[in-house]
N, C-alpha and C positions, 0 to 999 in steps of 0.2 A: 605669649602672655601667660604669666601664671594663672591656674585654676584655682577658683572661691572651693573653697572649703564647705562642707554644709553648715547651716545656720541653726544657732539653738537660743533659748530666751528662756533666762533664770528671771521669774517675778519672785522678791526674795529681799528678804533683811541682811543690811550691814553688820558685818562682825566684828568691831573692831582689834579687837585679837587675830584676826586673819586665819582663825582653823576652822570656823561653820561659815554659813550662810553665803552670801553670794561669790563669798569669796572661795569658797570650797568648791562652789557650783562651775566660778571660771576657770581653777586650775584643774577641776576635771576635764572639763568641756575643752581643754589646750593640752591636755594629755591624752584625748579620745580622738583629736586628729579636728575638733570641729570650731568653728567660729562660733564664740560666745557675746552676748550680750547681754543688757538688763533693763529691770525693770525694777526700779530701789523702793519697796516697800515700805523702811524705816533703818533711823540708824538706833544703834544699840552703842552705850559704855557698859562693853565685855573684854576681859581679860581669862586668862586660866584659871581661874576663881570662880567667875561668874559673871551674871548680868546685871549691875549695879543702875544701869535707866537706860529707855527706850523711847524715842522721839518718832513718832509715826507721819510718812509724810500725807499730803491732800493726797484723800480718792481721786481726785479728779488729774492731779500729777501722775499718781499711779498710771492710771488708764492715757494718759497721754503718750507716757513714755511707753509704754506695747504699740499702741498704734503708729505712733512715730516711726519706731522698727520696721511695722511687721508691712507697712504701706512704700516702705524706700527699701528696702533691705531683703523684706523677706523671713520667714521661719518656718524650718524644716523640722523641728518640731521645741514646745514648751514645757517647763513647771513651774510648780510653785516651791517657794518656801515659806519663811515668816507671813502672813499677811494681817494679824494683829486685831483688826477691828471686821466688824460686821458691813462695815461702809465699804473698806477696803474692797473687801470679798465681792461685792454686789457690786463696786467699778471694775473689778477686773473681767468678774462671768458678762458684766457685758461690754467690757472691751473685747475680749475673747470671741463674741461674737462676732463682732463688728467685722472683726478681720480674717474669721475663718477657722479658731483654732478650739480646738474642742471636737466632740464626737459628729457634731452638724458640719461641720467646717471640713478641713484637708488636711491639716494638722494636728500629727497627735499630739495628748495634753497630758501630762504627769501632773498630778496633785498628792503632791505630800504635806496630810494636813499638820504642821509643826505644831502644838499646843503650849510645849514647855521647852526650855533647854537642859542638855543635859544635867544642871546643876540642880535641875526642879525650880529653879526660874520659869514663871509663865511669861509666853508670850504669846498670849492669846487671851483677849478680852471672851467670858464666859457667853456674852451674848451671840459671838464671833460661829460659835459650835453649832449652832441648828443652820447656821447660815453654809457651810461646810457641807452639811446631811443634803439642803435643798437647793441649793445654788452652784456648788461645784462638784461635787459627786458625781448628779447626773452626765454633765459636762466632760468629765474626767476618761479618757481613755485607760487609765489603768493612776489607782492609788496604792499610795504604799505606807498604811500604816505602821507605827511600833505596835508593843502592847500595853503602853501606857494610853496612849492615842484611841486605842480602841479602849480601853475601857470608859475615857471621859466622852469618846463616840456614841457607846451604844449601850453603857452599864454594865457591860459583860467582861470578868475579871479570865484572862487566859495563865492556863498553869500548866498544862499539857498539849500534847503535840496533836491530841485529838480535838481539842477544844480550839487550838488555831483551825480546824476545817470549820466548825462551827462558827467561827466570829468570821471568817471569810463568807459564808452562804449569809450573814445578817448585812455585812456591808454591800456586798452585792447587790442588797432588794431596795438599796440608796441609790442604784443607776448606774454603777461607773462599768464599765465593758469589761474591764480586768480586774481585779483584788489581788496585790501582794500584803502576806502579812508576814510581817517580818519577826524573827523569831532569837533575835540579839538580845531580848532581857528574859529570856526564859533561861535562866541560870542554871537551874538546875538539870539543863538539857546539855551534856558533854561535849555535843554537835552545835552548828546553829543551822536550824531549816528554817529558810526562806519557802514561803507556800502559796503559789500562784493559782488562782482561779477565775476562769471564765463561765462562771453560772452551771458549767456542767461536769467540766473535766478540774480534777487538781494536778500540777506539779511540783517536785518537790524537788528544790534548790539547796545541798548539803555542802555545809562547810565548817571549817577548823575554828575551835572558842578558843582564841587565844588567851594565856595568861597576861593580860596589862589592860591597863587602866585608860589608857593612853587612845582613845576614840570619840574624841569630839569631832563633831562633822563628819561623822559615819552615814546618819542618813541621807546628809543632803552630797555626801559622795555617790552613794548608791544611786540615790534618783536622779543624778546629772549622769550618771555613766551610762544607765539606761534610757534615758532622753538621748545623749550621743549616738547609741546604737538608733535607734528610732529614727533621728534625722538621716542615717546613711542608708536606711528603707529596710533594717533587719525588720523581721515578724516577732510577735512580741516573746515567744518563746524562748527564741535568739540572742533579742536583748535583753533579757532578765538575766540567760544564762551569762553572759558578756559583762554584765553588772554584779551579779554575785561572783564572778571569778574577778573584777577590778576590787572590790571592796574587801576580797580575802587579803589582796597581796597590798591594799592599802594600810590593812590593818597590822599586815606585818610587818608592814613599814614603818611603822609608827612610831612617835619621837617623844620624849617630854619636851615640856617647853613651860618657862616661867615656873610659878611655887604649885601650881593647880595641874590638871589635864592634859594631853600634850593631844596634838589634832593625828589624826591616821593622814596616809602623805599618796598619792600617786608619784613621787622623785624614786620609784619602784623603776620606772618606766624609763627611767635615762640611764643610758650606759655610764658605767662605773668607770672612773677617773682610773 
């Protein structure tokens, strides 16, 4: 008989444009080697343009559909993406609970707190953000904010490569065991450093700023590919580097698509016709 794959669990909003959100999440998670699944958040009318409206589903659906999973199925490890409302957030940390997955539990937990979308479309009710600092942070085996993210996080505006250590030691003291801050809208930085921290040690994940516009569903590429790594039992050091080197060559791969944005691709990953 054929061998299960490892199991990963995108909690995470529809895109209906198919370049972010959970749809980004499965065709990493199917180009990482691993079995994906979900947990539908909310749907969104989004095109290359933007996000024109956002239907959120019941908390209490949310958290059904994790337990559902994580009690037949199994999860070698989760994240998050979209989770929209303050209700949301507070049925999922304790479904997360329930079944194990978070820093108490046996499953690591990715939290990438999404706020806005690329377009500066919010998807995040303002109430939703302290619920993020007290409710899933702690819980969070490693977040991976932008630096837009961090500054509606913590007040704190990052402009330099020394001020990403800074805003890593403020997110830290919110709980989460790892901090990535990720370092894709620091424009004026020729490189992009990605910068991982565990309360004591930084490391510093370097790669190429490409010229194109063409990167919707960057971050929730990056945090499915390092959830991927995770569920196949890398250390986090391992799969951060394993995620920063998928989201170089996603970016290079990268397509337009429609009048707007075009999404970054993992079809990196398939042999050329």
């Amino acid at each position: 008989m054929n061998t299960t794959p490892p199991t990963t669990l995108t909690i995470a909003g529809s895109d209906s444009g198919g370049s972010a959100g959970l749809q980004a999440d499965l065709r990493t998670f199917f180009a990482c080697g691993v079995h994906g699944m979900t947990a539908v958040t909310a749907v969104t009318v989004q095109n290359s343009l933007g996000v024109t409206g956002v239907h959120t589903i019941p908390p209490e659906v949310v958290a059904a559909q994790i337990e559902s999973v994580a009690t037949d199925i199994g999860v070698a490890a989760a994240k998050t993406g979209m989770l929209a409302t303050a209700e949301i957030i507070e049925a999922v940390a304790a479904a997360c609970d329930r079944v194990g997955i978070g820093r108490a539990g046996k499953t690591p937990f990715v939290v990438d707190p999404v706020a806005a979308s690329m377009h500066g479309d919010p998807l995040l009710h303002d109430t939703a953000l302290d619920h993020y600092r007290t409710e899933l942070f702690p819980r969070a085996t490693l977040i991976t904010p932008n630096l837009d993210e961090i500054r509606l996080l913590t007040g704190f505006e990052v402009r330099t490569r020394a001020q990403q250590r800074d805003a890593a030691k403020m997110l830290f003291e919110y709980g989460p065991q790892w901090v990535l801050v990720k370092g894709g809208h620091l424009w004026d930085d020729p490189e992009c450093l990605d910068l991982l921290y565990d309360g004591t040690e930084f490391t510093e994940f370097i790669g190429p700023r490409f010229a194109t516009s063409h990167t919707h569903g960057s971050g929730d590429t990056l945090a499915s590919s390092i959830t991927a790594s995770l569920a196949k039992g890398a250390d986090m050091v391992s799969a951060v580097r394993a995620g920063k080197h998928f989201i170089v060559e996603s970016v290079r791969a990268a397509y337009p698509l429609g009048a707007g944005v075009g999404p970054v691709t993992p079809l990196w990953r398939l042999p050329k016709d």
